[in-house]
VEXPA-472619 format. One line per 10 residues: number of its first residue (from 1); for each residue y, z, x of C-alpha. Coordinates in Angstrom, 3 decimals. Layout:
! residues N
NUM	Y,Z,X | ...;
END
This chain:
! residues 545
1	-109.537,272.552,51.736 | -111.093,270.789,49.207 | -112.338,271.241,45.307 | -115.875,270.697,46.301 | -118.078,270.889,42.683 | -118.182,271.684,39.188 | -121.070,274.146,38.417 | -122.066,275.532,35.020 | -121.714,279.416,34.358 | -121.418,280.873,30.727;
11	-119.371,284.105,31.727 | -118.742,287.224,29.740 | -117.075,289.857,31.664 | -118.743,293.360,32.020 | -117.126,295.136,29.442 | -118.509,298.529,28.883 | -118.108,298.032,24.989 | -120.937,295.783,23.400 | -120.765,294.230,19.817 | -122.879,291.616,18.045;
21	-120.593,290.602,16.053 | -117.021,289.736,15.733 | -115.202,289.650,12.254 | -111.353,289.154,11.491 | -109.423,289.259,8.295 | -105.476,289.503,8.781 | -102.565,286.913,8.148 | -101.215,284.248,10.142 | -101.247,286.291,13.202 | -104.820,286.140,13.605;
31	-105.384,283.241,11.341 | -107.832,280.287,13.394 | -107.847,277.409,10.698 | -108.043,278.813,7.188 | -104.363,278.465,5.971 | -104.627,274.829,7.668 | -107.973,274.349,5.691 | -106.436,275.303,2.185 | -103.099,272.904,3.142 | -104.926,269.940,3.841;
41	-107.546,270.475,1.113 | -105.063,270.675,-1.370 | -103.371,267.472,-0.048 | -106.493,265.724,-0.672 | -105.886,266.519,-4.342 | -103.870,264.094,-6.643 | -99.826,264.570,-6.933 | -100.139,267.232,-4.045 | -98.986,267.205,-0.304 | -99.299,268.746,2.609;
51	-97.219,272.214,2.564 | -94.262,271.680,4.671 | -94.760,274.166,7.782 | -98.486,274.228,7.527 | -99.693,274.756,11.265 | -100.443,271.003,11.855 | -101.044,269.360,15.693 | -98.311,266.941,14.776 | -96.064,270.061,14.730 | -97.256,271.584,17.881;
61	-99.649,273.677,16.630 | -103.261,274.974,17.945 | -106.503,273.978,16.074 | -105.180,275.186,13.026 | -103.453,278.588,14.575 | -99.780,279.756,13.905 | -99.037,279.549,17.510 | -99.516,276.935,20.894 | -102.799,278.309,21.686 | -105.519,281.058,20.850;
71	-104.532,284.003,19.160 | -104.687,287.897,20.231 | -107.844,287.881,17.846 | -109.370,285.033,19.103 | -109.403,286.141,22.715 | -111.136,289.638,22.033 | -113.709,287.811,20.020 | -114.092,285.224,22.465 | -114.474,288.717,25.334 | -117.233,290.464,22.825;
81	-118.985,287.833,20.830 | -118.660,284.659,23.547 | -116.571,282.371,21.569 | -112.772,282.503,19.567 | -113.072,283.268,16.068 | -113.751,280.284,13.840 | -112.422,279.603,10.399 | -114.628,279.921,7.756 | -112.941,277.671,5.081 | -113.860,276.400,2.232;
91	-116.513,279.590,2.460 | -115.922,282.358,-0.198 | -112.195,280.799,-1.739 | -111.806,280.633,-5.126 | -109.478,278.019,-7.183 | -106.708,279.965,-7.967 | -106.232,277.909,-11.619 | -110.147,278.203,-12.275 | -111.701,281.423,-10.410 | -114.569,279.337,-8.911;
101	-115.492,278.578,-5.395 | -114.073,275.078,-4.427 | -117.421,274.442,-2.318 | -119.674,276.656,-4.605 | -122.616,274.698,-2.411 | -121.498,275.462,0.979 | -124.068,277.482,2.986 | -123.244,281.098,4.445 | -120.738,280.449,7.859 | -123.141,280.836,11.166;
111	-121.623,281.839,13.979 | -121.083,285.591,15.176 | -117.603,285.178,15.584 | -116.167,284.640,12.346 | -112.567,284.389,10.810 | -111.561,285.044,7.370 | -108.059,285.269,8.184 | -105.214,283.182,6.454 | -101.769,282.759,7.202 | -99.253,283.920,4.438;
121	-101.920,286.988,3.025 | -100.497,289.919,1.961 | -103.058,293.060,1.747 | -102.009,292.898,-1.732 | -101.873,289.411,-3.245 | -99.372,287.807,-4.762 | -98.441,284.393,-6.279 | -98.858,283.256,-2.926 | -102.506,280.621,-2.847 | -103.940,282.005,-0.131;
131	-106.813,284.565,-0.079 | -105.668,288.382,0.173 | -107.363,291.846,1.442 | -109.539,291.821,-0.979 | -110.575,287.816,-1.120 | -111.251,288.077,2.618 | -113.379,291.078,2.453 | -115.420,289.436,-0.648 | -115.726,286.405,1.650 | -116.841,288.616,4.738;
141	-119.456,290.539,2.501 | -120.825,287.295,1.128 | -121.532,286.020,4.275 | -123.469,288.674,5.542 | -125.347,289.173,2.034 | -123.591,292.623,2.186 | -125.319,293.617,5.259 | -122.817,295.243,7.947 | -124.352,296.883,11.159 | -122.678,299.482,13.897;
151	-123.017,297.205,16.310 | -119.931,294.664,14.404 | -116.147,294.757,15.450 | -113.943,293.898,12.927 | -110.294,292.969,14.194 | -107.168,293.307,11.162 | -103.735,292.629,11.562 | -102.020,292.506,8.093 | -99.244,293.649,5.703 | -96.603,291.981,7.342;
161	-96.124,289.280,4.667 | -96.373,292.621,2.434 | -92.993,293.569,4.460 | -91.415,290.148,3.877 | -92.064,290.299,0.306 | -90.030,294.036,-0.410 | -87.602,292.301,2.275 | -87.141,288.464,2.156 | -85.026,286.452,4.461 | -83.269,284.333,1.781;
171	-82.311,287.452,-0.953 | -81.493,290.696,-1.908 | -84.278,293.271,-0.365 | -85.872,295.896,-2.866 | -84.499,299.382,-2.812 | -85.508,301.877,-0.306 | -88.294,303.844,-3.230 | -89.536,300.822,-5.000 | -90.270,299.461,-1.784 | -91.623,302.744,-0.424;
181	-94.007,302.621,-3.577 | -95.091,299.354,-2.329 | -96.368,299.937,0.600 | -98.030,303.268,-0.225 | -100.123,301.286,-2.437 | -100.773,298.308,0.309 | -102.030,301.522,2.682 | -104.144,303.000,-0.517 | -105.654,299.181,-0.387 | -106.316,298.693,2.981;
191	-108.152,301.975,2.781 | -110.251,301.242,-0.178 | -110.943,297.697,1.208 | -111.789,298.541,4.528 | -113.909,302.028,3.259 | -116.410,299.416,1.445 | -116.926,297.514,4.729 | -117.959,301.039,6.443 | -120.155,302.150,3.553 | -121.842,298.714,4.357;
201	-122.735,299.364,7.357 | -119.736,298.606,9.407 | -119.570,300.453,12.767 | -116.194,299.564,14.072 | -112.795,298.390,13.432 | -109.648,297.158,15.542 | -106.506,297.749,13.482 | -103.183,296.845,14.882 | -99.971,298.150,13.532 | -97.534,295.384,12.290;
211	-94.537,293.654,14.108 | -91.138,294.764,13.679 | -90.404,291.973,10.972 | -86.693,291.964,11.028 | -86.975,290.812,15.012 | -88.172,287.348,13.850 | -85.667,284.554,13.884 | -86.591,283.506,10.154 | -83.708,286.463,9.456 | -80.966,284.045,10.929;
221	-80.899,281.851,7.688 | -77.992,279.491,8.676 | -79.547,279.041,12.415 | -76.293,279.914,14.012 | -78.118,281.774,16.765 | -76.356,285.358,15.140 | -77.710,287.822,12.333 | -74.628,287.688,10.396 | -73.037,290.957,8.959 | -71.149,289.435,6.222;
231	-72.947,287.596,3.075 | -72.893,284.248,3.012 | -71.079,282.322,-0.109 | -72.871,283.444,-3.236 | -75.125,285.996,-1.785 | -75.112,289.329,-2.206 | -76.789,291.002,0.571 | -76.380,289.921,4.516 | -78.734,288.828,7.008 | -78.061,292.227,8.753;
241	-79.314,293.887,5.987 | -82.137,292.035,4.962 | -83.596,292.472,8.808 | -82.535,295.979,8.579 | -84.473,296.293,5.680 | -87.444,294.354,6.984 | -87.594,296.965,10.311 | -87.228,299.996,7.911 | -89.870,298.993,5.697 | -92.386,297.809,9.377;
251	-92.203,301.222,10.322 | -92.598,302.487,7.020 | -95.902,300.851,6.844 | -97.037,300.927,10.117 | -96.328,304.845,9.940 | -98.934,304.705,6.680 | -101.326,302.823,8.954 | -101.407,305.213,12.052 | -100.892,308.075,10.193 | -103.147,307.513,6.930;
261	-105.407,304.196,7.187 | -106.664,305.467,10.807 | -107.379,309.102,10.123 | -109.451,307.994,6.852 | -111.306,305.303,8.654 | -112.750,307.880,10.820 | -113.443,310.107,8.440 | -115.649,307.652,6.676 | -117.407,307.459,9.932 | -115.984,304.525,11.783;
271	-115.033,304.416,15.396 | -111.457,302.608,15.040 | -109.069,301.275,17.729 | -105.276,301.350,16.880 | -102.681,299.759,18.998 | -99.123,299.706,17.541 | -97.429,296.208,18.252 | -93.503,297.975,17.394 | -92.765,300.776,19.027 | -93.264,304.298,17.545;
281	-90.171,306.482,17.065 | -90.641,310.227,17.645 | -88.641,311.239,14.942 | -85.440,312.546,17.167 | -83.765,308.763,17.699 | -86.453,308.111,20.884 | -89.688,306.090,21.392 | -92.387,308.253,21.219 | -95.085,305.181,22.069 | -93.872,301.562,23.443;
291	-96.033,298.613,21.021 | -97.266,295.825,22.355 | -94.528,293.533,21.489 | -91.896,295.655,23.482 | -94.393,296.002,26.328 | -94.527,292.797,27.320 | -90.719,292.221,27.107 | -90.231,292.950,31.539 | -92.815,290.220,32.318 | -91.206,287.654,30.212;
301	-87.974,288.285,31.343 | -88.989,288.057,34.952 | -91.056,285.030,34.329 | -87.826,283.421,32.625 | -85.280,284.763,35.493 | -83.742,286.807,33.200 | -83.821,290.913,31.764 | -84.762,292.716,28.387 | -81.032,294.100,27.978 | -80.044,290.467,28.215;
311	-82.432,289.138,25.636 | -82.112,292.246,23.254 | -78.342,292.090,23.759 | -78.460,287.941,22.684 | -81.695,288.301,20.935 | -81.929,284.669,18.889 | -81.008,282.752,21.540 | -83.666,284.224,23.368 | -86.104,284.539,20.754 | -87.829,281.006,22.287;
321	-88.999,282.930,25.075 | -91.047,285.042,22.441 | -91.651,283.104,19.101 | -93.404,279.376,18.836 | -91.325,279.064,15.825 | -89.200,281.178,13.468 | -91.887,283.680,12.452 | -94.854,283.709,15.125 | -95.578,284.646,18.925 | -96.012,281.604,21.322;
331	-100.136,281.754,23.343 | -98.212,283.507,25.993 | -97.053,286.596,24.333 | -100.961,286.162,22.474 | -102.437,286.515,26.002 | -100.355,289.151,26.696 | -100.829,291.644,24.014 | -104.655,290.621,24.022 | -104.942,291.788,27.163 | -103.133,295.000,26.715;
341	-105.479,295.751,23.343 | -108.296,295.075,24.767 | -107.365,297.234,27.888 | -107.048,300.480,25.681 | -110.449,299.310,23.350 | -111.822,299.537,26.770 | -110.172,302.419,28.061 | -108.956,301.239,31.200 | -105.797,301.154,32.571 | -103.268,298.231,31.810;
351	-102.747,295.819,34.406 | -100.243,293.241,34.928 | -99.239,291.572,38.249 | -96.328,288.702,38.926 | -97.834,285.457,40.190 | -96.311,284.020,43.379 | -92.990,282.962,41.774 | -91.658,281.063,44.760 | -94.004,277.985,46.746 | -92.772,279.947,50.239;
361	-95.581,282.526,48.901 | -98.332,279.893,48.783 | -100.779,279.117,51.833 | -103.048,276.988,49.320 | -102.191,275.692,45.564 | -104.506,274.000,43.506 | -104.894,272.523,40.103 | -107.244,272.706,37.812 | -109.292,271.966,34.430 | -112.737,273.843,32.424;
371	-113.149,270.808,30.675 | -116.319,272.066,28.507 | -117.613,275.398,27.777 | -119.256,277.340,30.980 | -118.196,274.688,33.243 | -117.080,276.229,36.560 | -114.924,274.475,39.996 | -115.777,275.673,43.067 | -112.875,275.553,45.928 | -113.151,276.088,49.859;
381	-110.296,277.679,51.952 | -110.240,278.736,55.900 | -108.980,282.458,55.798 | -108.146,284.742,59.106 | -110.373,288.166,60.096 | -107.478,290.700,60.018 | -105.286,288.981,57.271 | -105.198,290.575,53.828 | -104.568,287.930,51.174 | -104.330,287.647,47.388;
391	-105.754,284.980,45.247 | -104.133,284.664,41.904 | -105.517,281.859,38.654 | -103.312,281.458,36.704 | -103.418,280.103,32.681 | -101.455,280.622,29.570 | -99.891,283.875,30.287 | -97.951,282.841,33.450 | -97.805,279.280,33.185 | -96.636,279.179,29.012;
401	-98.177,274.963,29.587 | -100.407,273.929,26.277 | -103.666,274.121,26.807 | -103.555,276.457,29.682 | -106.505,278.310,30.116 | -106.262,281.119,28.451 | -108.692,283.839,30.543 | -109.846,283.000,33.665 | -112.565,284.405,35.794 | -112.638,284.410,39.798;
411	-115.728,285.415,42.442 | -115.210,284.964,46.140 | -118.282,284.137,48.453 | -117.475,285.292,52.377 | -118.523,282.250,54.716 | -121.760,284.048,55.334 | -122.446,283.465,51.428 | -121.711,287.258,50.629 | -120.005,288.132,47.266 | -116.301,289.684,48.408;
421	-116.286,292.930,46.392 | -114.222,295.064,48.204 | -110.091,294.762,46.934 | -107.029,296.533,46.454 | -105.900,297.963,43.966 | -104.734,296.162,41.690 | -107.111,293.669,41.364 | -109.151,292.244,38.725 | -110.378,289.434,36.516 | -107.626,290.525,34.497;
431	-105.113,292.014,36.840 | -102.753,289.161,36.544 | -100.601,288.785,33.495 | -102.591,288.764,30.259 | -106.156,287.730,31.104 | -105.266,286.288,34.421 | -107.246,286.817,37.799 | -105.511,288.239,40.673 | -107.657,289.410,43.662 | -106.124,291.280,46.804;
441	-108.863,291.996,49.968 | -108.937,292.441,53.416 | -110.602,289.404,55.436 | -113.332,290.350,57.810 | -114.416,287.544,58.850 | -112.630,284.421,59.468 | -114.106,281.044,58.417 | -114.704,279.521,55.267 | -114.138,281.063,51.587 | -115.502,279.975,48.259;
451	-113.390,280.668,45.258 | -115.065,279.653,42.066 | -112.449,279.726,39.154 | -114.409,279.671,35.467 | -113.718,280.678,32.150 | -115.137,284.236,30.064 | -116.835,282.707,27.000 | -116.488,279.259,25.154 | -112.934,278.697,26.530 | -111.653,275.847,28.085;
461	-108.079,275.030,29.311 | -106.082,273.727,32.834 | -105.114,276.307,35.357 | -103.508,276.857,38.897 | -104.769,278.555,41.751 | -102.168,280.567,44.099 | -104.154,281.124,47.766 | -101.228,283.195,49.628 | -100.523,286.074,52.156 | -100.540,289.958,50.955;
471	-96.629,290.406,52.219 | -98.049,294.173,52.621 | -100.105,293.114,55.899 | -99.245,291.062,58.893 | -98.561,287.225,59.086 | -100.465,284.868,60.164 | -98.110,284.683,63.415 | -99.372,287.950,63.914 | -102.776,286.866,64.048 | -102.167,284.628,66.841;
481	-105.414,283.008,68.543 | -108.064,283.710,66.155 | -108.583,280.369,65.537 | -107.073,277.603,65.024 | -106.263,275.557,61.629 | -106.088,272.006,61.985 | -103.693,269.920,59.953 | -105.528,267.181,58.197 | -105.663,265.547,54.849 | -106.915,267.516,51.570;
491	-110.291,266.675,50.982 | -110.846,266.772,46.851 | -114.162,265.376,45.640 | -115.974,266.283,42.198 | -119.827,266.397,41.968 | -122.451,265.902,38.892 | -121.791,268.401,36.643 | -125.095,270.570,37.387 | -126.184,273.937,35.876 | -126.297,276.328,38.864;
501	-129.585,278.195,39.408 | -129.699,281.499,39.418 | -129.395,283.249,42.221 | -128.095,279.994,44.223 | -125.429,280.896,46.597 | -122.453,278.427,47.513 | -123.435,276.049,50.614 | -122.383,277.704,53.783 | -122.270,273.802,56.049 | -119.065,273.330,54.047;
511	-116.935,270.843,55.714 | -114.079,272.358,57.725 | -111.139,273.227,55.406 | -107.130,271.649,56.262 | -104.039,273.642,55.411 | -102.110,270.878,53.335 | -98.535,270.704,52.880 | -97.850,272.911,50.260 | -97.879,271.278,46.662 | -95.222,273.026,44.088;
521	-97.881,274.090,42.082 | -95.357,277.530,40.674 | -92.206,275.815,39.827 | -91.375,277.855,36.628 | -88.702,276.414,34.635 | -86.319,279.332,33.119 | -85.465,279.081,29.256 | -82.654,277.060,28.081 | -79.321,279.407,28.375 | -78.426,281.214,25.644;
531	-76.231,278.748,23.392 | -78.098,276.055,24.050 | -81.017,276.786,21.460 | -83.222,274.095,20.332 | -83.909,273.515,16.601 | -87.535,275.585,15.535 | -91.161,273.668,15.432 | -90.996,273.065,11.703 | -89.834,274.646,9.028 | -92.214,277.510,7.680;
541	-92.628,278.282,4.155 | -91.791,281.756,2.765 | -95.538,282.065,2.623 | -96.615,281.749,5.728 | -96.828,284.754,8.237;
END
């Protein structure tokens, strides 16, 4: 077998939703560079510094996002518009001593994937620097002179900072109908704000609910891996109760959200898309609708060798396995709920299949890298008529490896130069966890396969490939005399990078491919046990969320 060329192919997937536009105001959850922007700008200044916590590389974090890799936000944009969401600052912020534009000269953003986004926003401002609801959507209008059309998404995730503020990790909470009062204004806001945006022209919007805020670690102020019950010396309230109060007020607010934000977006003539990211109760102690958040809880605990009740049961010592740092989802969990938003924007059914978890699965492993944007590697493996196999790429959402790639795409050419589009179910550019590829089929031919592993959109990032047997048909023993596979060396060679014309079809007088000795190209490594914590990436600021 042997990686035989890199080929150039700008993929977008064929989604059966199109928009021209991508827009995205929100907090740090969604935030691509602005909160990193405003830090570092304001370090420039004289007797200033860098904010600790701000989402630096030196810390661990992504191009400027709260997280090890692209956001949730950034990978629908990247599906609909081509490319993740960029930052727009210093566009449309104002000094908050003077109430002018800090780069009153800067030209209108280009792009059509924009990000307006910072981490630490509340929907309604605060003392806090950073821009809020109504900042962002200023900023958003300005840059389009005011001109919205039907055919622009606009992605929000916000009012968990709004949460934290009513419910903060190091004092006393607010009382249950002061905080209540809160957060029926913060929906009244994010009504009003987003209303403008339709009158505008705006055609539709992607709103998720919010987290379930007391989850995050940042509750655990002493970092003794427990939420203590008890106050600590000179406090007055408990960590228990200040996450307790944190999840009361979440589904508060994300109860305004489904219940009132949605139902008057629509009325105003928007087509909006609402996924909840904490589960919804049904009123009568059950879960009347699983979020996001708790939906990908069984394929993390497989991937980490371990179950749900165990990490809810010791849930900050397993937090790691969910949160980057004290406060925000790793680029695995990211992947993961991207993939399961965009699955119901698109109505289609969810789907998430293991990766070979064990090398004893693998006939062929490779490894992998879409070094620039629309670059493509082409592989060659011998397959056997009669012999059912699945081929699996895998990126951020199985491996959890920075820079993974964070959604793949796969096509398989028969050795006649035929497009394999016949699988089972499930199978898809997105059937593997989050936006990975796994393919299933049927071989009816033996001979030589081409697998071409490239990227949807701008995105970039290393992978592995997983070439092994569908345990649901026969062996290879059982296939006895069809031919035979000669052991040789792996053959690897890299061409010119050359754009592929269309209509070209891979080179059928491939050389013959070798089954190598299997590489351990799966081995995952399981979290630390629980005890055994490691200290978070950073300290975050109360601001930033």
């Amino acid at each position: 077998m042997g990686k035989r060329d890199k080929q150039q192919q700008f993929i977008l997937s064929a989604d059966t939703l199109f928009f021209g536009r991508v827009f995205v105001l929100g907090d740090s959850l969604v935030d691509s560079g602005n909160a990193l922007g405003l830090a570092e700008w304001y370090d420039d200044l004289p007797f200033t510094a860098l904010p600790d916590g701000a989402p630096t590389e030196e810390n661990g974090y992504f191009d400027g996002r709260f997280s090890n890799g692209y956001t949730f936000a950034d990978l629908i944009a990247n599906r609909y518009a081509g490319e993740p969401s960029e930052a727009v600052f210093p566009f449309g912020y104002d000094d908050p001593w003077v109430g002018i534009p800090i780069a009153p000269f800067r030209g209108d953003p280009d792009g059509n994937s924009l990000n307006f986004a910072y981490g630490g926003a509340q929907v309604i401002r605060g003392t806090e620097y950073v821009s809020g609801l109504d900042e962002q959507q200023d900023a958003l209008r300005d840059a389009v002179d005011g001109n919205l059309r039907g055919s622009d998404l606009l992605v929000i995730t916000m009012g968990g900072n709004d949460v934290r503020a009513l419910a903060p990790h190091g004092g006393d909470p607010a009382g249950t109908a002061a905080a209540q009062a809160q957060l029926d204004a913060v929906a009244a806001e994010m009504i009003g704000q987003l209303g403008d945006l339709i009158a505008r022209g705006l055609g539709t919007i992607l709103i998720t609910g919010i987290p379930d805020v007391g989850l995050i670690p940042r509750y655990d102020v002493d970092g003794n891996g427990v939420i203590d019950t008890t106050p600590h010396a000179g406090e007055t309230s408990s960590e228990a109760e200040r996450a307790a109060a944190a999840t009361e007020y979440s589904l508060y607010l994300d109860a305004l959200i489904r219940g009132e934000v949605v139902p008057a977006l629509e009325a105003l003539g928007a087509t909006v898309h609402y996924t909840p990211l904490m589960n919804v109760p049904d009123g009568m102690g059950g879960v009347l609708e699983q979020g996001a958040l708790e939906l990908v809880l069984p394929n993390l605990a497989t991937l980490y060798d371990t179950t749900v009740e165990t990490m809810q049961a010791d849930w900050m010592n397993w937090s790691q396995v969910v949160f980057f740092d004290q406060v925000h989802p790793t680029a695995q969990v990211h992947a993961m709920v991207g993939s399961y938003i965009h699955a119901r924007m698109e109505g289609v059914e969810w789907v998430e299949t293991m990766p070979f978890l064990t090398d004893n699965d693998i006939l062929y492993g490779f490894e992998g890298a879409i070094g620039v944007a629309g670059e493509a590697d082409v592989y060659t493996v011998k397959l056997l008529a009669g012999q059912a196999y699945t081929v699996n790429v895998l990126g951020i959402a199985s491996l959890a490896l920075d820079g993974s790639l964070a959604d793949a795409t796969l096509s398989i050419i028969d050795p006649y130069g035929n497009v394999v589009d016949s699988f089972r179910a499930p199978s898809g550019s997105d059937a593997g966890l989050g936006f990975d590829c796994s393919m299933t089929f049927m071989v009816q031919n033996s001979g030589i396969y081409t697998l071409t592993v490239g990227a949807e959109g701008a995105l970039t990032g290393t992978y592995e490939v997983q070439v092994g047997y569908d345990p649901t048909y026969k062996r290879p023993e059982d296939c006895a005399g069809v031919f035979d596979i000669v052991e040789e060396e792996t053959v690897v060679e890299t061409v010119a990078f050359e754009p592929a014309a269309k209509g070209d079809s891979p080179d059928s007088d491939a050389p013959p491919m070798q089954l190598p000795d299997l590489p351990a190209v799966f081995d995952f490594v399981p979290p630390k046990p629980p005890g055994l914590l490691s200290e978070p990436v950073g300290h975050l600021p109360d601001l930033l969320f």
